[in-house]
C-alpha positions, 0 to 999 in steps of 0.5 A: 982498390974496390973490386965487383962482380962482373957476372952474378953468381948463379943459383944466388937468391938475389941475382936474379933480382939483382939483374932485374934491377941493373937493367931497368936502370939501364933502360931508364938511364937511356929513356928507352922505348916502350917495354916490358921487361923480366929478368933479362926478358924483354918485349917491345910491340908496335903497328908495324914491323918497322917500328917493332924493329927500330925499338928492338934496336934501340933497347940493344943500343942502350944495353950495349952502351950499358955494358950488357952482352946480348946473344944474336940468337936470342934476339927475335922478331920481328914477328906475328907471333912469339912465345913470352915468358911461356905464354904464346901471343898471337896478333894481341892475343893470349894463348896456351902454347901447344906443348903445354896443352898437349903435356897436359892433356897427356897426363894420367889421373894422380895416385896421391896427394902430390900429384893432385897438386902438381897437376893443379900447378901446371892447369892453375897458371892458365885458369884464365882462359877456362871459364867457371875453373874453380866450380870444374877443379874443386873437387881436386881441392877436395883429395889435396886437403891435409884433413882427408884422406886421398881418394881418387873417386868418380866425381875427381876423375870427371872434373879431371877429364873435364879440366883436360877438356878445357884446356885443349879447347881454351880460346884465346884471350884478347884485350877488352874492346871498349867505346860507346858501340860495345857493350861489355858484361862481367859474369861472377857467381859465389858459392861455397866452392869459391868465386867465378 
């Protein structure tokens, strides 16, 4: 007699790898609708609430043929607006959630190295949406660097003031517009400090 996990242990390198798999294998098996899925986060969109609510359907149908248990309370939508993978979407486009621009507008400037670049972590996920990041924040780099010594001086408490700015006024971004109307530029600029 053969025994199997039926759950994965938690806190296991591999489970959540592991539980990535066996559902994308699900999914494919029962040729499921278009998704993006991570981990056990998945995400269908479409034109209308209709057709958001029929995919949503049929992916629960299928993950519960494949033996899956799915908790009421997570499932959401259909809606306008939803928070995915710690990113808000809002009618196609990408925006920093409020409590992560106000967590980061409320932090107070680093006394050491370590929080230098704990604070350069919880801005680097959305440099995206701030134009010229690298130029702004290098000289935050400068203070994290193993050959220097930390010091907190004029030019890193502007650049932190400046990046804080940035974060609360970040637009949202949206797909690119394409077609024979639309003219789109790409800005880039290398220097010393980086590319932008």
């Amino acid at each position: 007699m053969q025994y199997t996990w039926n759950r994965l242990p938690q806190e296991w390198k591999h489970s959540p790898t592991i539980c990535h798999g066996l559902i994308q294998a699900a999914l494919e098996k029962g040729e499921a609708p278009e998704h993006l899925q991570y981990i056990d986060d998945i995400i269908v969109w479409g034109n209308t609430a209709i057709e958001v609510f029929e995919k949503g359907e049929k992916i629960i149908q299928i993950l519960l043929k494949a033996s899956f248990a799915i908790k009421k309370s997570k499932v959401k939508g259909p809606a306008r607006e939803i928070q995915f993978l710690g990113v808000k979407w809002h009618d196609r486009r990408r925006q920093i959630p409020t409590e992560v621009i106000n967590k980061i507008t409320a932090m107070c400037p680093p006394t050491n190295k370590k929080e230098t670049q704990a604070f350069l972590g919880a801005i680097g996920f959305w440099r995206m949406h701030i134009p010229e990041y690298s130029q702004i924040v290098s000289p935050l780099y400068l203070v994290t660097r193993k050959k220097n010594d930390f010091h907190w001086g004029p030019k890193q408490q502007q650049a932190f003031a400046q990046i804080k700015q940035e974060i609360a006024h970040a637009v949202a971004l949206g797909p690119v517009k394409t077609g024979p109307d639309v003219k789109n530029v790409l800005y880039s600029a290398a220097e010393n400090n980086g590319l932008s």
